[in-house]
N, C-alpha and C positions, 0 to 999 in steps of 0.2 A: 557401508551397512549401518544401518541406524539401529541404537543400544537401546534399548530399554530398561526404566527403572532407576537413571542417572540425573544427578540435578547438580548443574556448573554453576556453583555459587559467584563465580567470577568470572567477567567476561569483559571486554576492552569495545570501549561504544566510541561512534565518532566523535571526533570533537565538538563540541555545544556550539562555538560560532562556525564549522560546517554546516551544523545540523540548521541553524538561523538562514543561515545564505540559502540553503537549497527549501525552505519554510515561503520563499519568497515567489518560485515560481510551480505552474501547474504542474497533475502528472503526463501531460503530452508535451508540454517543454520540454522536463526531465526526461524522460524517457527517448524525444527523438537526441536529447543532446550527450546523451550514454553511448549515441548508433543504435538506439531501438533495443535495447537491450532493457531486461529486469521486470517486464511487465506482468500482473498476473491475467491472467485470464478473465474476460469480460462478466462473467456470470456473480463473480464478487463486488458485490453490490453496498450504498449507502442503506441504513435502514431507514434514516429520514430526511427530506433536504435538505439541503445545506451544508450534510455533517462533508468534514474536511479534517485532516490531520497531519502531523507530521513528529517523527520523533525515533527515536534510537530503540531497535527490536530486542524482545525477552521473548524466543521461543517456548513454543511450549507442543509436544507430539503427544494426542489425545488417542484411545480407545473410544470406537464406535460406541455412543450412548454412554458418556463414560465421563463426567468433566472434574472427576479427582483430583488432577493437574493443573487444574485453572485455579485450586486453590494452593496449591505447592505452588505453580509460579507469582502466585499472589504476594507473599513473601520480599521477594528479588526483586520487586518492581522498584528501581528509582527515580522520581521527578523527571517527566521528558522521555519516558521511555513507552512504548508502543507491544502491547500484546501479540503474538505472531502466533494465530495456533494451527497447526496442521494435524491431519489423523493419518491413523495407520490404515486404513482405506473408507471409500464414498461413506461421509453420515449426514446427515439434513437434522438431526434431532437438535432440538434446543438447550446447548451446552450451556448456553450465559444469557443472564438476565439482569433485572436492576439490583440484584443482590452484591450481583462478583461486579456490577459496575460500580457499585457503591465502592466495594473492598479496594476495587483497583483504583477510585479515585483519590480515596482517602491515602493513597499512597505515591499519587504524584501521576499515576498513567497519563496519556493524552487522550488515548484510543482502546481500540481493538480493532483486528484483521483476522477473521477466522473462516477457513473453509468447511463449514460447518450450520449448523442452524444458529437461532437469537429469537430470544420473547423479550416481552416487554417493554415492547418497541414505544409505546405512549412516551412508559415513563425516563427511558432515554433518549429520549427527545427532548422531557422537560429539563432533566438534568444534565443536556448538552453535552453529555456520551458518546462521541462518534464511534457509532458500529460499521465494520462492513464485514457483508456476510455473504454466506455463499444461499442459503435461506432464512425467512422468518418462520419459525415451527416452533407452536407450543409446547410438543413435545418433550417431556421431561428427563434426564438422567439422572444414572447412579455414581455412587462413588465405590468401584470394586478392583479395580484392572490398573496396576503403575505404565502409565507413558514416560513419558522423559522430558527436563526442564534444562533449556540453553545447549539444545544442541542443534546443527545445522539441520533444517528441515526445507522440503519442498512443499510449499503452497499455492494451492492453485497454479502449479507449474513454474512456482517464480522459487530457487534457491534463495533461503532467507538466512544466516549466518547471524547468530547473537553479535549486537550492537551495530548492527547495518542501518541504513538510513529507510525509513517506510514514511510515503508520502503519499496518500490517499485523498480522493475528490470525487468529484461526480462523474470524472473522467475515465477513472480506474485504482488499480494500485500498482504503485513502481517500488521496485527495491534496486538501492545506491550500495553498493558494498563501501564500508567505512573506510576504506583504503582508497577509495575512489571519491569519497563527498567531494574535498576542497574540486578537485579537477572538470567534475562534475557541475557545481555547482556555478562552477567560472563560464565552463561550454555553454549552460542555459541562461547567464547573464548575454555572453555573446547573442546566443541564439533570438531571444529575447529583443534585443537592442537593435537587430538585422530585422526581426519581424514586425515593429514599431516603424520603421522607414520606408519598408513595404504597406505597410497599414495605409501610413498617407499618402503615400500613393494610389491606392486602390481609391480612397475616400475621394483622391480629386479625380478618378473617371481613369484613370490607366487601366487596360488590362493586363490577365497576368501572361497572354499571349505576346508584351512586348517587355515588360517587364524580366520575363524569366526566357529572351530572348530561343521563345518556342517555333516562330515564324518558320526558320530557315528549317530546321529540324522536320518541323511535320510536313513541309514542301519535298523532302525529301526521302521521308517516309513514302511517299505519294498521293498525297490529301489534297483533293482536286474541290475546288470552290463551282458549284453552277448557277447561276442565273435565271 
């Protein structure tokens, strides 16, 4: 059951050369090399190309229209750490903008990840803010209602635990439980390294009909060739 009103001044993030090693590959690497596990749901989106991140989670559980918490988790934010904010159910309203991106840069954030709305998409752009969001809505909020800051929340259906590894792209977003980085990080170097050799392969005319010794399989299936 999620508390409200609570803010975990102290929380235990992965290791920084974790967090480096898994910075190195995408979030479909990552993700298939976890077993497909941690992904959030596709609708969470970049707000403008290119943005990409990676870095150690500071939940934050928001009230519909409400983004009073995004300045209490403002606070907690340390160098390399990644905004996680989820609500206590469906809002689209535009919780953050170039203000609280300001506040959070000046304090080390990398990111943000919110299931929620984002304005001011120009100027986090210019100031190379990576947003992803669930919408862009001008939409404005109050400051009335306590949520709660650094506790476990679900985003976008991905359980997110303060100081877990969030690595976002154009891809998606995956979440690495910090107790899983280094292990993690090694499986998508593997993964990575096996998908390179497959590459040149493909590149010099293989298919992946003989490569991924499919032949015999779908002949057995009974996948009949005509003429």
């Amino acid at each position: 059951m999620q508390e409200l009103g609570v803010v975990h001044r102290t929380i235990t993030r992965a290791a920084t050369t974790d967090v480096e090693a898994l910075s190195a590959f995408g979030v479909s690497t990552i993700h298939e090399a976890m077993g497909r596990l941690g992904l959030m749901r596709p609708y969470i989106r970049p707000v403008f190309p290119g943005a990409k991140l990676c870095g150690t989670a500071v939940t934050v559980l928001l009230q519909p229209g409400d983004n009073w918490m995004m300045h209490v988790a403002a606070e907690l934010i340390q160098p390399g750490d990644v905004l996680v904010a989820a609500c206590t159910t469906e809002s689209e309203d535009g919780f953050f903008g170039d203000l609280l991106a300001t506040s959070l840069h000046a304090r080390g954030a990398v990111g943000l990840v919110i299931d929620g709305g984002c304005r001011d998409v120009a100027t986090l752009q210019d100031m190379n803010f990576p947003v992803f969001s669930r919408a862009i809505n001008s939409k404005g909020t109050v400051k009335a209602t306590l949520g709660s800051v650094n506790i476990p929340v679900v985003c976008a259906n991905a359980l997110v635990t303060p100081g877990d590894v969030v690595i976002a792209d154009v891809d998606g977003v995956v979440v690495v439980p910090a107790a899983r980085a280094a292990e993690v990080a090694a499986a998508a170097r593997t993964r990575e390294d096996n998908e390179e050799t497959k590459r040149v392969r493909f590149a010099a005319g293989e298919l992946g009909l003989d490569i991924y010794s499919m032949r015999e399989p779908l002949e057995a299936a009974g996948l009949r060739y005509i003429d």
